[in-house]
GUBA-226864 format. One record per residue: residue in three letters; x, y, z of N, C-alpha, C, O in turn. Coordinates in steps of 0.1 Angstrom, whole numbers, plus 5000, padded with zeros to 4 digits. Layout:
# residues N
ALAXYZXYZXYZXYZ;...
***
This chain:
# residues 394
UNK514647702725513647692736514347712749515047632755;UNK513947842754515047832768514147912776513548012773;UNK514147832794513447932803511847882803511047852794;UNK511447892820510247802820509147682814509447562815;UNK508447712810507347622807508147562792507747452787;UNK509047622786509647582774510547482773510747422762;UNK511247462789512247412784511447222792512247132792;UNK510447212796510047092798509847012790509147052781;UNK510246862791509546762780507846752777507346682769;UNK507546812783505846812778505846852771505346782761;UNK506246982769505947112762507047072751506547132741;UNK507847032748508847012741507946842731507646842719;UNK507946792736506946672732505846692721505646622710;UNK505246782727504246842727503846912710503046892702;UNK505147012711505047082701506047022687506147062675;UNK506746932694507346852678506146722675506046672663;UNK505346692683504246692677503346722667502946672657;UNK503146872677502246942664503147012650502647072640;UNK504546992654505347022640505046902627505146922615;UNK504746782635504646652629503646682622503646672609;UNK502146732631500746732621501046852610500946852598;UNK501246912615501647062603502246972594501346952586;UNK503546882590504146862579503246772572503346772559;UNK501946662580500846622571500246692565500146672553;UNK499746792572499446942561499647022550499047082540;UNK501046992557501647062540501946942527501946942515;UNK502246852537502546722522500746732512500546742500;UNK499946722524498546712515498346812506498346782494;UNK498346922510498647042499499447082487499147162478;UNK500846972488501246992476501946902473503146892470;UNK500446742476500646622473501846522469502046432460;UNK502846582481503646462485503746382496502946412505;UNK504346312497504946212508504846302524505146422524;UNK504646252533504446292544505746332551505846402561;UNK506446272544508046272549508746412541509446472548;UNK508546442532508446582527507846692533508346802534;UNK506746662538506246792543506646782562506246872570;UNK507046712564507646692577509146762579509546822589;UNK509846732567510946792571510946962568511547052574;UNK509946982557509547122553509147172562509047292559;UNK508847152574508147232584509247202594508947282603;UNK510347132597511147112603512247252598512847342605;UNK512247222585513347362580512547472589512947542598;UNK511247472585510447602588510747702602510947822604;UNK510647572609510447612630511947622631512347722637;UNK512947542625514147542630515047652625514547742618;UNK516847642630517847732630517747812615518147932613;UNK517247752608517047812592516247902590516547992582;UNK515147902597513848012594513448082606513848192608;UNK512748012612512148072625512548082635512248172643;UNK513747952636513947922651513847922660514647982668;UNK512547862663511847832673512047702682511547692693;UNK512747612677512947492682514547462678514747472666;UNK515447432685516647362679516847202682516047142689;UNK517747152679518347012676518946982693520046962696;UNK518046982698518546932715518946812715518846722705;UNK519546792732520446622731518346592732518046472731;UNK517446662734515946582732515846532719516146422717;UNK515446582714514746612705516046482695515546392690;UNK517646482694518646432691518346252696518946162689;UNK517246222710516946082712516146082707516146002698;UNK515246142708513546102706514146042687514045922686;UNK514546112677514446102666515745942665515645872655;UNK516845922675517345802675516345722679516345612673;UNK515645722684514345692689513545612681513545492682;UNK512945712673512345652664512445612643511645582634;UNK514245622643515045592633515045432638515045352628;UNK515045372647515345242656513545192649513145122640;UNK513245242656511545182655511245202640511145092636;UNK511045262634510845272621512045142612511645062604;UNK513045142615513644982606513144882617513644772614;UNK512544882628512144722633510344692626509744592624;UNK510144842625508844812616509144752600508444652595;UNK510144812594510144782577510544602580510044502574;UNK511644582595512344502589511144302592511244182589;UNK509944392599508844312597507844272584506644222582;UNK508544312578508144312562509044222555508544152545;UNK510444202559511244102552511443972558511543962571;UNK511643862549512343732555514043802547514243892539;UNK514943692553516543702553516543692541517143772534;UNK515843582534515943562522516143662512516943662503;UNK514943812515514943862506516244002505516244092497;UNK517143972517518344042511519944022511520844102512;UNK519843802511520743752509520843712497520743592493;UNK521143802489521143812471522643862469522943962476;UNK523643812461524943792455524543982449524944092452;UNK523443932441523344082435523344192440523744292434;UNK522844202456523144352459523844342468524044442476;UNK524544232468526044302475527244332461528244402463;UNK527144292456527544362440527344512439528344582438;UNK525944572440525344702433525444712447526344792446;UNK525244702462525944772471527344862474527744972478;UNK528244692467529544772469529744872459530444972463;UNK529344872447529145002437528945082444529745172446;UNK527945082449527145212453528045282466527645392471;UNK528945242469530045312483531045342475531445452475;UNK531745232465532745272457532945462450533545562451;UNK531645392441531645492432531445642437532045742431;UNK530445662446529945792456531445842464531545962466;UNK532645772468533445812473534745842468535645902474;UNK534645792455535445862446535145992440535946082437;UNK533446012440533246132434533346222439533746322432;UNK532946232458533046312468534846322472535246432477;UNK535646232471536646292470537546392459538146502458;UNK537246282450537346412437537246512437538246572435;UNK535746582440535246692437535846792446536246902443;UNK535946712461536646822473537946872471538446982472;UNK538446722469539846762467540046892453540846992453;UNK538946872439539446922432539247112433539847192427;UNK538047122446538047262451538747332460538447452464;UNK539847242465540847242471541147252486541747342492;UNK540347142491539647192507540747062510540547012521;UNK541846992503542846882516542446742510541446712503;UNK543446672514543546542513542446502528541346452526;UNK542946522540541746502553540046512547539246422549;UNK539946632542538846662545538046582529536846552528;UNK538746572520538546462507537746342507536646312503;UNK538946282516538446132526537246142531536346062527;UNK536846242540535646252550534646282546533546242551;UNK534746382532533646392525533046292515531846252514;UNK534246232506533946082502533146012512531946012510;UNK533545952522533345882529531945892535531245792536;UNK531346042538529546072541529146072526527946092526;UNK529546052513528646002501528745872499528345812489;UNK529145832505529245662502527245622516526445522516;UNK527345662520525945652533524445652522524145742514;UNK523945552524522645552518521345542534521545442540;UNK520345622539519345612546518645522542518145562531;UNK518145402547517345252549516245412549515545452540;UNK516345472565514645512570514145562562512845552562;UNK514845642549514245792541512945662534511745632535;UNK514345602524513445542512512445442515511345422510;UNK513045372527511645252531510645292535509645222534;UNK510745432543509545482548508645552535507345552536;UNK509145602524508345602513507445502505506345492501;UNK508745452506507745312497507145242507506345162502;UNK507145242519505845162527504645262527503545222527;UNK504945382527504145522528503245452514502345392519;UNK503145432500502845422491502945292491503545262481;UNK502545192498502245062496502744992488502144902481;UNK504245012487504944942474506144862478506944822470;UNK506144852492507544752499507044612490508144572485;UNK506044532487505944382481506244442469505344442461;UNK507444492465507844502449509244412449509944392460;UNK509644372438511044342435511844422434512944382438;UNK511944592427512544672428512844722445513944762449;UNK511744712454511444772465512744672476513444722486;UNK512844552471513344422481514744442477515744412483;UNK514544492465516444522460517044632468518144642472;UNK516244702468516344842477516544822488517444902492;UNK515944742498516244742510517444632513517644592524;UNK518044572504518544432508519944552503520644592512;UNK520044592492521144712486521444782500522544792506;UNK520244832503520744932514521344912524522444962527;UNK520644782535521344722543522644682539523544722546;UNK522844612528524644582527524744722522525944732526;UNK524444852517525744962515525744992534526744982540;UNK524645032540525245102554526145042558527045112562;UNK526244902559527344832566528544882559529444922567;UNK528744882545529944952542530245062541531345112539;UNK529145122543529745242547530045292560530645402561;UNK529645252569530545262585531845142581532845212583;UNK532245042578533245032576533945092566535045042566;UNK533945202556534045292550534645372563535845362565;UNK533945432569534145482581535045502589535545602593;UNK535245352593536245302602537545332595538345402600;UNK537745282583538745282572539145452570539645532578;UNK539045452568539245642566539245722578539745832578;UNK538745662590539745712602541045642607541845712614;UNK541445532604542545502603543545582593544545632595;UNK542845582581543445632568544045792572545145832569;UNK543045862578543546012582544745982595545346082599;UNK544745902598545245912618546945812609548045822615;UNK546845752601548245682597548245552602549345512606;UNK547045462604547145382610546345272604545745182611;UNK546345282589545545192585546545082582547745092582;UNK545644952580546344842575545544772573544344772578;UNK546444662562545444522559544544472569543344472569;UNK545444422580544844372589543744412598542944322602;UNK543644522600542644652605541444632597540444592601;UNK541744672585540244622572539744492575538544472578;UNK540544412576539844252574539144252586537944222585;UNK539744282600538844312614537644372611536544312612;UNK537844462609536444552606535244472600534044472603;UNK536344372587534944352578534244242588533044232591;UNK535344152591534944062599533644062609532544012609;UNK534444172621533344202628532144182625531444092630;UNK531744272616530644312612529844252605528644282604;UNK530544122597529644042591529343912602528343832599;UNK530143892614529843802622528743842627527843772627;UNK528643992633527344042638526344012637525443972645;UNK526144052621524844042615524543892613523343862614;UNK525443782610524743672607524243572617523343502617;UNK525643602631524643612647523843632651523043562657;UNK523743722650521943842652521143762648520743682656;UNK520743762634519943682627519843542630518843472631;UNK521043502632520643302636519743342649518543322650;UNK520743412658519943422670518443482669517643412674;UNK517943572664516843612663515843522658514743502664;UNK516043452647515343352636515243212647514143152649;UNK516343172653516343052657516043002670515642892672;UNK516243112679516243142695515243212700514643182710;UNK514943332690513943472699512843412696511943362704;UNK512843412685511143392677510243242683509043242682;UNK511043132687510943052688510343052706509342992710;UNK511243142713511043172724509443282727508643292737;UNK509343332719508343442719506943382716505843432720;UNK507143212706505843202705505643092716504443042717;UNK506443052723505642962735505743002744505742922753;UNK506043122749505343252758504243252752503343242761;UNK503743252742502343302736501343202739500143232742;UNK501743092738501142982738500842942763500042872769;UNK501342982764500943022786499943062785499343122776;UNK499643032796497943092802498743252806498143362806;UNK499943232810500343372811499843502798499243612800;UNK500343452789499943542777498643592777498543712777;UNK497343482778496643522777496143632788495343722784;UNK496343632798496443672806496943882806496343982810;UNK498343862799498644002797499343982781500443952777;UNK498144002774498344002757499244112749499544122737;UNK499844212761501044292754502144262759503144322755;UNK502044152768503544082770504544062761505744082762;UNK503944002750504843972739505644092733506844122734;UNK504544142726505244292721506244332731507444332727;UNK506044372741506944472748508544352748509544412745;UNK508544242750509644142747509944182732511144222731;UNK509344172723509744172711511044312711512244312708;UNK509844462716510544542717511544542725512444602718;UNK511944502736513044492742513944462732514744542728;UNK513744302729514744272723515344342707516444332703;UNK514544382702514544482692516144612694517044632687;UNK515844692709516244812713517644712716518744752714;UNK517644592721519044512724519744522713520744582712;UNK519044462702519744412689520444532685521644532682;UNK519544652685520044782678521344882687521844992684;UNK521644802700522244832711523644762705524644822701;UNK523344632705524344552694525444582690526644572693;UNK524444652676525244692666525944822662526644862654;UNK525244882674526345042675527445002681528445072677;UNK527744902691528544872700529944832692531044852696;UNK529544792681530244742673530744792659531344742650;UNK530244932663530144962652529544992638529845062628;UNK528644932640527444922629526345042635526345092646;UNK525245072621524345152628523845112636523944992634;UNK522745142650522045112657520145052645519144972648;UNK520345112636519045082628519344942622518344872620;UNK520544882618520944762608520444692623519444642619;UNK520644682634520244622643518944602646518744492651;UNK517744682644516244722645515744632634514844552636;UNK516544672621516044592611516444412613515644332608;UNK517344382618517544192616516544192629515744112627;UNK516444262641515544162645513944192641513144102643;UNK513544302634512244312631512244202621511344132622;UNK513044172612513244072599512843922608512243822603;UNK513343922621513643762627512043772633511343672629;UNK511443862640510243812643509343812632508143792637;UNK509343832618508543842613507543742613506443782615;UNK507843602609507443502610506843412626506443302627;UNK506943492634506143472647504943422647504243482638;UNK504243332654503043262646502143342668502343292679;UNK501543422665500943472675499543412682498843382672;UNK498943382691497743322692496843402703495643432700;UNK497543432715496443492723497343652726496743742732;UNK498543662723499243822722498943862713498543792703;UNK499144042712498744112704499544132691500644082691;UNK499144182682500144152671501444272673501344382679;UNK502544202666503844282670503544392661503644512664;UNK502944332647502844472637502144602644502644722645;UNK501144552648500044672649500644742658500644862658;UNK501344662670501344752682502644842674502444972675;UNK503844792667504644882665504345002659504645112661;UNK503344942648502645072640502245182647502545292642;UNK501545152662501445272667502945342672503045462669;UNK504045282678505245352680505845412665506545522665;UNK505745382659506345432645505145552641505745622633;UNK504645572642503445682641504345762646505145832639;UNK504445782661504845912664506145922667506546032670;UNK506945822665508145902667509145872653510345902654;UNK508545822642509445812630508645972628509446042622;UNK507946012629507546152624508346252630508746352624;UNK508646222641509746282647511146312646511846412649;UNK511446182640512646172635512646282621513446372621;UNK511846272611511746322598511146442602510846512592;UNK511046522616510646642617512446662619513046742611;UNK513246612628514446682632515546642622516646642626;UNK515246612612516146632601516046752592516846772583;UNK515146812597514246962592515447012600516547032596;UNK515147032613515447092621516847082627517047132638;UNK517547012620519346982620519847052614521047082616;UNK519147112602519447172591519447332593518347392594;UNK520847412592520847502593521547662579522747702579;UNK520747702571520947782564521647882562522247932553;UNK521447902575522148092577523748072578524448172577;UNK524247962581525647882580526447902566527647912563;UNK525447902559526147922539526948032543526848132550;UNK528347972533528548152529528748122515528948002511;UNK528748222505528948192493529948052484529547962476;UNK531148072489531847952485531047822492531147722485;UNK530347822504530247662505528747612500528247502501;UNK528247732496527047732490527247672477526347602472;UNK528547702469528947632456529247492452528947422442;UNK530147462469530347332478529147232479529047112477;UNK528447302481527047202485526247202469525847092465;UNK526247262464525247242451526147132439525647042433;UNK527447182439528347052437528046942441527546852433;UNK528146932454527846812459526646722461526546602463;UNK525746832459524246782457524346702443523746592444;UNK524746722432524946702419525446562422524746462422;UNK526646582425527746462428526546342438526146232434;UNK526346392445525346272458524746202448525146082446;UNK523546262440522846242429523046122417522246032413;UNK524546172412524546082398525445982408525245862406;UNK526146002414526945872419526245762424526645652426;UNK525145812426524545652435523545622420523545512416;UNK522945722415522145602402523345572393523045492384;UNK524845612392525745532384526145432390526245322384;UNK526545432405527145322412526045202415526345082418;UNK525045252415523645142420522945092405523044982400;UNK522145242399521145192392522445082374522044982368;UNK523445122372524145092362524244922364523944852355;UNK525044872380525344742382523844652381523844542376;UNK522744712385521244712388521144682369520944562367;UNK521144702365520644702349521644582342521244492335;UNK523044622347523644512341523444352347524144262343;UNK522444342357522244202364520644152360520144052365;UNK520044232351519144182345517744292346516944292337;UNK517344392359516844472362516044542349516244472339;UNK515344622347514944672335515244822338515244882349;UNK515544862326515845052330514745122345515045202354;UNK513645082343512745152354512845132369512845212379;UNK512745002369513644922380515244952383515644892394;UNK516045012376517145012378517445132382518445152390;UNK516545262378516345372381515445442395515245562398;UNK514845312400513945302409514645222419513945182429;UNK516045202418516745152425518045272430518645302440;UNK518245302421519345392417518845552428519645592437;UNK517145622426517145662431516745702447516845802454;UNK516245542448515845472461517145452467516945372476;UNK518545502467519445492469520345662472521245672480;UNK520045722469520245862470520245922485521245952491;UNK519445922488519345952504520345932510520945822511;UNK520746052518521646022528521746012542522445942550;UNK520646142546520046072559521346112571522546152570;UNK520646072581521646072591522746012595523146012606;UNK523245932585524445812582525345942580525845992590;UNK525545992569526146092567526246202574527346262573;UNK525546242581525346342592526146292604526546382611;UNK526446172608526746082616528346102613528846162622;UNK529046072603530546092599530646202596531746242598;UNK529746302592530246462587530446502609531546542613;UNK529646492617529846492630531746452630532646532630;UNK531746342630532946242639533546382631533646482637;UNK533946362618535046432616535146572619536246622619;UNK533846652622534246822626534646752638535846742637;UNK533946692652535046712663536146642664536546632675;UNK536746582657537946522654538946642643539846592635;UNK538646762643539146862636539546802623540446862618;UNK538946682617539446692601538346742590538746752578;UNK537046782592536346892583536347042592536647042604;UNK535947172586535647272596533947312590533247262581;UNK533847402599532547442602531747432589530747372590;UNK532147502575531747492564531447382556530447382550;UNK532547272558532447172548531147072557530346992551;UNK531147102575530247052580528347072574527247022571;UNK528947162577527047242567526647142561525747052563;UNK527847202549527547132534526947042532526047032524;UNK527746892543527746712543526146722551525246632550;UNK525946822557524446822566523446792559522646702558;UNK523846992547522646972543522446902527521446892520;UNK523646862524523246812513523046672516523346592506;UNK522646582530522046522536520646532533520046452526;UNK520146662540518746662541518346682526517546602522;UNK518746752518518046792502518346652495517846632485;UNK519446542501519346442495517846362496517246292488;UNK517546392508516546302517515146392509514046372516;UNK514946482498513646512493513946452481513046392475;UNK514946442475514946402463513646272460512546272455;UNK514746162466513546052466512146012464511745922457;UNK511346102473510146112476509146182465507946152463;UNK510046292460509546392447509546312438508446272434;UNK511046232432510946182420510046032415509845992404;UNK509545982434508945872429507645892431506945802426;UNK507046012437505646022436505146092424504046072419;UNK506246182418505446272403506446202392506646292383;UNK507046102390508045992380507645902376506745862368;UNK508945832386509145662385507845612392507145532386;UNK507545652405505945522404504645602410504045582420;UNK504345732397503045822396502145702393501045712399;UNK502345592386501245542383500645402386499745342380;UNK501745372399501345282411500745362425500045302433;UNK501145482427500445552435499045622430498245682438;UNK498545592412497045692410497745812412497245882403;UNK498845892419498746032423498246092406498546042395;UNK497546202407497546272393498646392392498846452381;
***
């Protein structure tokens, strides 16, 4: 988009908008998930097909944007309880383990380096919270037990896998050590259980006797916009530190859940409307991150490999520990592939390491797009599969 009336945020606004209604369009037509036909029309307009629109530093916030708002909405759906479970930090750590053995494996065994092994391991160990939660809330199936494993799985693999992260830049640079690991882990679990005291014990508590003022009633979206604040803080947090900015969205959406509201408006509804338009946004520019004409034969072999590899390693590393903790095969496989996604976690390290010169241009693609084709799997297999017959779809 370059030159006059094109290059304004209106007009730019405007039209990943109407990229957004088009991918409703097309999901209704060939009755999938919305988040399917969003990125399908994202491939469409972007570097891949039409290109008409590219991956600007806009278009690059707007979708941080609304990756943030989309986990402060799911994480209003959980109490802490439901993903301080022994079990899925078990079938979490699987699920990083096993994906980054496979992804190193396979690289190293097509013979692209010890550096670039690491790096590519390291973006299959990344499972996306936004892909799968936003499905199963899409299909009304977040109050499942398989669904609560999934998001409580997910949240502890992201965390390991940015410390995954951390670890394998040290590991490339010669500077790893015991000590360095234990920091990392440390950090990061102090974070999150801070956050959370503070959110559960401090925010929430603060938010309802604001509610309870003549003030409130007074300006009944006071609350919300506080909630939101503190929300964009939390998620401010946990990048700072290292963690995704979304694990941040999610503990405090998790902390106000329980908010007992009286004369403000509700936090749900009002977020519902922010999550409308710019988690569609987000699931349009993962369309549109994605560039095609980039293949060349060999890494086209690279990526279909790796598509394979993304695939079985997370239903062996997830759905297998999932089955052996009591799970039933359908649930374990509904776990396993609620776990597949990779989303922009991976996109996120396949980045660090091209400009830190340890992948090149090719192996970059590859980690992109077998990001995005990870990110349809999901959606396909649980609307015409695993739960055709919790959704009615025919």
């Amino acid at each position: 988009m370059i030159g006059g009336i094109e290059t304004t945020i209106e007009f730019q606004m405007s039209l990943l908008l109407f990229i957004a209604l088009a991918g409703y369009l097309v999901a209704s037509r060939i009755n999938q998930s919305a988040v399917i036909g969003e990125i399908l029309v994202g491939l469409l307009v972007g570097p891949s097909l039409l290109g008409l629109i590219t991956y600007t530093d806009f278009v690059r916030s707007l979708a941080a944007l609304g990756a943030v708002i989309l986990l402060f909405v799911i994480g209003l759906e959980f109490d802490l309880g439901d993903i301080l479970d022994v079990r899925y930090v078990v079938i979490g750590l699987a699920g990083v383990i096993v994906p980054w053995i496979g992804g190193y494996w396979l690289t190293d065994a097509l013979g692209y380096g010890f550096e670039s092994a690491v790096f590519v391991g390291t973006a299959m160990t990344a499972t996306s919270i936004a892909i799968t939660a936003n499905v199963l809330r899409e299909m009304g199936l977040l109050d499942t037990r398989a669904s609560r494993a999934i998001i409580g799985t997910a949240v502890i693999d992201d965390v390991l896998s940015l410390m995954a992260l951390s670890v394998s830049i040290d590991v490339v640079s010669g500077t790893f050590s015991l000590v360095s690991l234990a920091t990392i882990v440390a950090k990061d679990v102090v974070f999150i259980v801070v956050a959370a005291a503070v959110g559960i014990r401090v925010i929430a508590p603060f938010l309802e006797r604001i509610d309870r003022r003549p003030f409130a009633r007074k300006y009944p979206e006071f609350i919300f916009i506080t909630a939101m604040m503190f929300a964009f803080l939390f998620a401010l947090g946990a990048e700072a530190i290292g963690i995704s900015a979304i694990i941040g969205a999610f503990i405090a959406g998790m902390s106000f859940r329980s908010v007992n509201l009286i004369h403000s408006r509700d936090l749900k509804e009002g977020a519902e409307y922010l999550h409308i338009i710019f988690a569609s946004i987000f699931f349009v520019s993962l369309g549109i991150l994605a560039d095609f004409s980039a293949l060349t034969p060999d890494i086209l072999i690279f990526l279909i490999a790796l598509m394979v590899m993304a695939v079985v390693t997370k239903l062996v590393g997830c759905g297998i520990p999932a089955r052996l903790q009591g799970m039933g095969n359908r649930e374990s496989l509904v776990l396993g592939f609620g776990m597949v996604p990779r989303g922009e976690v991976a996109m996120i390290v396949a980045l660090i390491g091209l400009n830190a010169g340890i992948i090149d241009q090719g192996i970059y693609v590859a980690i992109v797009l077998m990001s995005l084709l990870t990110t349809l799997v999901t959606p396909i297999v649980y609307r015409n599969w695993l739960l055709k017959k919790e959704t009615g779809t025919a």
